[in-house]
VOGU-3710 file (C-alpha; in Angstrom, 3 decimals, decimal comma):
1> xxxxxxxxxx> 37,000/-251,361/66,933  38,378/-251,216/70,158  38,266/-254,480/72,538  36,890/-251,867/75,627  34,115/-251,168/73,247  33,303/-254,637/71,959  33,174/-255,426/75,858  31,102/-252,728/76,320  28,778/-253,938/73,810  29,027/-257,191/74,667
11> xxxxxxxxxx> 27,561/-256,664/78,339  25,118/-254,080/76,980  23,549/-256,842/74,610  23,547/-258,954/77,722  21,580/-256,928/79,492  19,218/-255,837/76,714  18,665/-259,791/76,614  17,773/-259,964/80,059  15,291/-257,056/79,679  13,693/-259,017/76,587
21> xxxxxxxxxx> 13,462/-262,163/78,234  10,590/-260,927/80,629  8,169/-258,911/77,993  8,765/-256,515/74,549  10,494/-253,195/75,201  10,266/-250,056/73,333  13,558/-248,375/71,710  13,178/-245,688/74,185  13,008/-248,511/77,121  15,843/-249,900/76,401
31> xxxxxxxxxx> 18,013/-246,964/75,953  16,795/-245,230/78,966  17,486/-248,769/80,791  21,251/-249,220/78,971  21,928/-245,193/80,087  20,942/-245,624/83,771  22,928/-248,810/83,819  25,910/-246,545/82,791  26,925/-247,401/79,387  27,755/-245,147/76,801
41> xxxxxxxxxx> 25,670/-243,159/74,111  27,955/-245,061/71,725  27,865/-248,791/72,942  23,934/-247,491/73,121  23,507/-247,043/69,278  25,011/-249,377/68,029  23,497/-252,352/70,355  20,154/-250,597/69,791  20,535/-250,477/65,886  21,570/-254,076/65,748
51> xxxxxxxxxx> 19,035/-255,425/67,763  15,986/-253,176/65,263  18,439/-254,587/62,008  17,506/-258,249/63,626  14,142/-257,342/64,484  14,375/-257,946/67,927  13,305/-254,289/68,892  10,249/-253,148/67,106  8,045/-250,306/68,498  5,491/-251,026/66,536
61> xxxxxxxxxx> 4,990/-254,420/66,775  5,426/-253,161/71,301  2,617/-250,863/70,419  0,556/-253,798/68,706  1,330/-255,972/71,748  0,719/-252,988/74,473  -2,554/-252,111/72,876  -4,023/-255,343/72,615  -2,629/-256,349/76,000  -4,540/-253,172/77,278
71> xxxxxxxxxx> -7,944/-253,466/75,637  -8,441/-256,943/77,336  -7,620/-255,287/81,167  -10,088/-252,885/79,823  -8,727/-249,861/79,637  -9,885/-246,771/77,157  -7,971/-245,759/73,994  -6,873/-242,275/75,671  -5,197/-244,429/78,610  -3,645/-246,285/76,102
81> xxxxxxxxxx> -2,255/-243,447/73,910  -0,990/-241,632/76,962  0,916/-245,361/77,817  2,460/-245,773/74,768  3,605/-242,172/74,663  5,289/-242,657/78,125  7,242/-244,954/76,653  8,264/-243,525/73,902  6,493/-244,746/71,016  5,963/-242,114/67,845
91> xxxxxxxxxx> 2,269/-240,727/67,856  2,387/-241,607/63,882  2,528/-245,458/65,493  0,457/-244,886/68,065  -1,908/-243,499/65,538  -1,463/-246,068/62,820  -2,087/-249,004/65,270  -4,716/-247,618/67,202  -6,671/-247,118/64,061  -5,763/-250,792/63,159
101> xxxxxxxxxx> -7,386/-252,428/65,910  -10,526/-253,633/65,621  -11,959/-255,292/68,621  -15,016/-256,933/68,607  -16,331/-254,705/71,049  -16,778/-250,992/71,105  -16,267/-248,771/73,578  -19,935/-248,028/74,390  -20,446/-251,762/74,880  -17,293/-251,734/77,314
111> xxxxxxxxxx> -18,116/-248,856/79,599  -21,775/-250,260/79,879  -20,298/-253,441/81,280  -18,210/-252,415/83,461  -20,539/-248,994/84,886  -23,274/-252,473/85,552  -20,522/-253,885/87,820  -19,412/-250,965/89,430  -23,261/-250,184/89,967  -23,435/-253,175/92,045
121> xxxxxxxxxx> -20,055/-252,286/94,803  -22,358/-249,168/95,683  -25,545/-250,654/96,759  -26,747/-248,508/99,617  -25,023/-244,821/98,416  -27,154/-241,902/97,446  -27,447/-241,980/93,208  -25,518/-238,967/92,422  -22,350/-239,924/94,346  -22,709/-243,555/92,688
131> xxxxxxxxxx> -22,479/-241,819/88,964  -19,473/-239,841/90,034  -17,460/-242,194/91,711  -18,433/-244,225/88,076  -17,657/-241,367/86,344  -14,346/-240,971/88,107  -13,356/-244,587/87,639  -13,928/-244,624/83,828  -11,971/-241,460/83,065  -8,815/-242,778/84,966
141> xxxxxxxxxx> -9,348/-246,051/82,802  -9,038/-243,814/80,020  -12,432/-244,083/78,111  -14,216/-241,449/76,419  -16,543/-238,467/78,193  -19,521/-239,519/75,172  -19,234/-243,134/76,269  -18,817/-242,456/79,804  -22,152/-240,064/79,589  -24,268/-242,603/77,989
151> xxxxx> -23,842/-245,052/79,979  -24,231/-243,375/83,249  -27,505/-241,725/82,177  -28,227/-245,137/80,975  -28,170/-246,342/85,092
//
């Protein structure tokens, strides 16, 4: 191997380190991060494969993390899919760890909750506009139209 190329590699591990040292990254991450930093497809591949061979880059152990980081902010399982998939995680993963996930609440429970809180920064607004500015704020957090329903004909 050539000593440009072990260089290359060298400062391309380097900065795939500093990248882990703040939070996970996906494969994708990283290799979009290494090829705006300039380095080549090459030096890209084989960093990348070394780092999954040591188990330092896992995308679905990211997508465990992500999804579980995600469901405490709350945020629905259609936000979540549509994150992972942004960053480049395989929908068979996505899939597989979605279904995994069992949190101790379900969906219904957190939409209620958080519909009762919203309810209570709209004191004084007419009812209708108060269920669609509810509405509205539940379907960008990515929850379901059946749970968003319920609970708003629930107020």
């Amino acid at each position: 191997m050539d000593d440009s190329i072990k260089f290359s590699e060298k400062k391309a591990k380097d900065a795939v380190f500093r990248l882990l040292k703040f939070r996970l990254r996906s494969e994708k991450e990283l290799n979009d991060r290494l090829t705006q930093k300039g380095f080549s497809a090459e030096v890209i591949k084989a960093v990348i494969g070394r780092l999954i061979e040591l188990e330092l880059v896992d995308d679905r152990k990211y997508a465990k993390e992500l999804i579980i980081a995600r469901l405490k902010r709350p945020f629905g399982i259609n936000r979540i899919r549509v994150d992972l998939i942004k960053r480049g995680i395989g929908k068979e993963i996505i899939e597989e760890e979605l279904a995994n996930i069992k949190d101790s609440e379900s969906e219904a429970e957190i939409v209620k909750e958080l519909t009762q809180k919203r309810i209570l920064k709209y004191q004084g607004i007419e009812r209708e506009k108060v269920k669609q500015r509810i509405y509205g704020y539940l379907t960008r957090r990515g929850f379901s139209n059946s749970a968003i329903i319920k609970a708003i004909k629930d107020i």
